[in-house]
Phi, psi and omega in degrees: 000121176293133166254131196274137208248068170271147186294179191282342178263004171281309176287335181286303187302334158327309222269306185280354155311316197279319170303346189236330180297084198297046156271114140052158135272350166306284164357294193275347166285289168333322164294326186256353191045061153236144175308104186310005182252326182281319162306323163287353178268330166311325214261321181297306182282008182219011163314302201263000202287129174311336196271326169289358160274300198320326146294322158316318171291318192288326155309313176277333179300298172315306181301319183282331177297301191317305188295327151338285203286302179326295182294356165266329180299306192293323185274329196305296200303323166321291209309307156337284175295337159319332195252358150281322187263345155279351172280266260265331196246029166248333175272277139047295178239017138311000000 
């Protein structure tokens, strides 16, 4: 089997792929047909590197914005059906 030589910007962009697909890192060797142990070596030396947390934070920033957003829709739509259900049981005892 030839072994293939990837440059440092292929493996730095790996890394935080790997951290966000919530797939395996077995998983993701296989997709990509690299060996997990060459990948578990990725995460460890460019893990911690400042421009991959900072997409992570950013990423997580997002994620929390969404969840946010999704929990104001929800209360919105309650808020609602509450303001129906106080018309109907206020015409009710007229």
């Amino acid at each position: 089997m030839k072994k293939i030589d990837h440059d440092e910007t292929y493996k730095k962009q790996t890394v935080p792929y790997i951290k966000e697909s919530g797939k395996s890192v077995a998983e993701i060797g296989r997709e990509l047909k690299i060996n997990a142990n060459t990948l578990y070596g990725w995460l460890k030396k460019y893990g911690s590197e400042p421009e991959i947390v900072a997409v992570q934070a950013l990423k997580s920033e997002d994620q929390r914005h969404k969840e946010l957003q999704k929990q104001i829709r929800d209360l919105q739509e309650e808020n609602e059906i509450l303001k129906k259900a106080m018309h109907f049981f206020a015409k009710d005892r007229r």
